[in-house]
Each structure stands twice: as C-alpha cells, then as structure tokens.
C-alpha positions, 0 to 999 in steps of 0.5 A: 493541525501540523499537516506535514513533518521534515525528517529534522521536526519528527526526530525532534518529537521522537526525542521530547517524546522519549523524555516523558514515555519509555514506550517503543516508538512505531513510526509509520508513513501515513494515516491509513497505516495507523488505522491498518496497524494501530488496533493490533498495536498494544497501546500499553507496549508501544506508541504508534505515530506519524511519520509524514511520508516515507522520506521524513521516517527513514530520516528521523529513523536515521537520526534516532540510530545515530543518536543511540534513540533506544525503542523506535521502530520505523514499518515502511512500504515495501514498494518493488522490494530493493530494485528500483528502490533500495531497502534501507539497512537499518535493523530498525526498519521493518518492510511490508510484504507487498508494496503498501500496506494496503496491498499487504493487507489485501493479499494476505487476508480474506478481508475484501470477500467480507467486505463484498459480500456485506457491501453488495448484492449477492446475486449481481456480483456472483452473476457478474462473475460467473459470466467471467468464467468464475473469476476470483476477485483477487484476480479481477483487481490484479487485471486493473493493479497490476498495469498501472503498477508495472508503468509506476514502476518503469516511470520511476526506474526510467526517471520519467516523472509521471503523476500516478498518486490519487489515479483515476482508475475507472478511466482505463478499465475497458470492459467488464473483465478489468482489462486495461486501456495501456495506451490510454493509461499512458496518455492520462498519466502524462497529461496529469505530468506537470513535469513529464514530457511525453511525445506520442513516439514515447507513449509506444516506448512505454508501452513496450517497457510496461508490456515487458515488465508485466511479462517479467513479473513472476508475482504481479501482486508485488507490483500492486499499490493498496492505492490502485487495489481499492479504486479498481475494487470500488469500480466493480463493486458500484459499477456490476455489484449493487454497491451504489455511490460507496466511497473509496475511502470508506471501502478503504477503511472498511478493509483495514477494519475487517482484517483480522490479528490471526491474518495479520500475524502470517504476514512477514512483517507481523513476524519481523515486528515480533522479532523486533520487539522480543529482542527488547522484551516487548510483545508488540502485537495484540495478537496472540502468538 
C-alpha cells in the first residue's frame, strides 16, 4: 500500500483516472477526511480520494488547472483562514470553516453531545459539570484547544519549528476545569523539537505572544485543530465521565460517523461544494437541499 504521494505521482493518478472515469474528483488531505465526508458524497457523482497531505493536493490541484483537468476539486483545511497562511486562489479549492475537518465538524453539529451521552455516565459527567458551573462541553474543550492552537499558531507565524502533531494533550490540562499549564505546554512542545531551539528566556517570550494571541482572538474556535478537540474530549470522557480506556481514534471516528447531512449542509463548505458541483450540473451531496 502506497503510504505516501508527492504532488507529481497524485496528478499522474488524476490523469489515468479521468481516462477511464467522468466522474468529479474530490481530493481531500487525509484519511480521517474521507471518512468525515465520504458517506455524504454521492459515490455515483463524484470520487473521492487521497490527497497525501496538504502539500501534494494543492499541487496536483495546480497542475490539473493548468492542464485544463475538467471535474477535480480539492477540500483543504482551512487552518488560521489566509494570515499566517495564504488561502490558495484556485476556484477548485474549497476550505473548511474551521481549521480541519474535525474542528468543523465539531462546531457545527451537535455530534459530540451524542457520542458523550452514548460513550459515558450520565451521572459522572453531569456531575462533573455541575460542579463547574454548568459548563458546556463546548467550552471545556476550547479551554484545552484553544492554547495549544494559538502557540500552533505563533510557532509557524514566528518561524519556530515546534513539533504540535500527535501532542500529548492530557500532559497540560492542570485541573478538572480544563485549564491549561502554558509554561508546561511551552516546554514539552520544544523538548519534542528536534529542530526547535528553545532557551528558557524564550519560553517566557512565547508565552507572552500565546497569552497575546488568545486575548486577539475574537472566536477562539478558529484557532482549534479536530486533532487537539478529540484528545482534550477523551481525557474528560475516561478521566471524569465513566468512559474507561476509549480510545482517540475510535472517538474520533465515532464523531464523523454521528454528524449528520442536515449539520453538514449548514456549513460553508457544504455550500461552496454545492456551488462547485451545480456549476458542472452535478449534485455533489447526498444531502437533500
């Protein structure tokens, strides 16, 4: 099995695709996006594929474009919106609203109060809630999500090369509240840095610049990452909520599986595929409209 495509190797399988299928093309970054977006694809309409990372599907998108490829459409995260990373102009890439899928998935259905209420205890969680003041569930993840995006954020921004993917989320959370260590945060991103170099006067200059980015983020939602939403979620669902030893991954699938196509179809991207595909005289979607 191919575990990886450069931009080159992906167009060259647009291309022998097309000579055999008139379908429309959706390349996607990863596998947890086929998954997410896959069921509400209508298979007969459209193929979705693999995209190998952000990297290989903008470029095999920019070489379909430029090579006059009819019918393939690339759905990209989003990340932090066209600031620190530049939203590409091709009317063949569609963005999430969030940052991910995940994320955008997370915030605009109400799959993750399905998936609690079947995965734990009623009475531990409310409980656990109720002693924080009612707290949503929304909001307890934004508390964990929200600093380990904004220090995503400022290590690409100021170019320092820290190592978030696949973070140890449960490390940093410091209390039953979801607050989080950002000292500690600091420190196990950079000692996870092969390339980072981080002195101990730094860690305080990130601080301050994370600390600076929460307080100027108007929506901390769009600093979030599905990656570091699912963790924080499935520390409060073993840790308070009676869920045992549920793994990440199955949470995470059980997510994308609970949204449904009326939640999907008031996202933006829903409606940015829509019009992609009624431009060609293709309904995309599965979803009634």
């Amino acid at each position: 099995m191919i575990s990886n495509l450069s931009k080159d190797d992906l167009y060259s399988q647009i291309v022998m695709l097309r000579n055999v299928d008139s379908r429309a093309f959706i390349i996607v970054e990863g596998e947890d996006d086929l998954g997410a977006l896959g069921p509400h694809i209508d298979a007969e309409v459209a193929l979705i594929m693999l995209g190998y990372g952000k990297v290989s599907a903008l470029g095999a998108i920019e070489l379909a474009d430029s090579n006059s490829v009819a019918d393939v459409l690339g759905i990209i995260d989003r990340d932090w919106g066209g600031d620190v990373s530049p939203l590409h102009p091709s009317p063949n890439v569609a963005y999430t609203d969030y940052y991910d899928i995940g994320a955008t998935l997370i915030f605009a259905s109400t799959a993750v109060d399905r998936v609690v209420a079947n995965l734990t205890s009623k009475v531990h969680r409310e409980g656990h809630l109720r002693s924080l003041g009612d707290v949503k569930i929304g909001e307890l993840l934004l508390r964990v999500a929200a600093p380990l995006g904004a220090l995503r954020r400022v290590s690409v921004a100021d170019s320092l090369e820290l190592h978030l993917r696949d973070f140890p989320v449960h490390e940093v959370i410091a209390d039953s509240a979801g607050s989080v260590n950002l000292e500690r945060l600091i420190r196990i991103a950079a000692s996870r840095s092969k390339r980072a170099k981080v002195t101990a006067e730094d860690i305080s200059v990130i601080r301050s610049r994370v600390e600076v980015q929460l307080g100027e983020t108007a929506d901390p939602a769009h600093l979030c990452s599905g990656h570091d939403l699912v963790p924080a979620l499935a520390y409060f669902m073993r840790q308070f909520w009676g869920a045992g030893r549920l793994s990440i991954k199955v949470l995470s699938g059980a997510i994308r599986a609970a949204v449904s196509c009326a939640e999907l179809a008031t996202t933006s991207l829903f409606k940015e595929v829509e019009r992609w595909g009624a431009a060609r005289a293709l309904h995309i979607w599965t979803c009634p409209t």
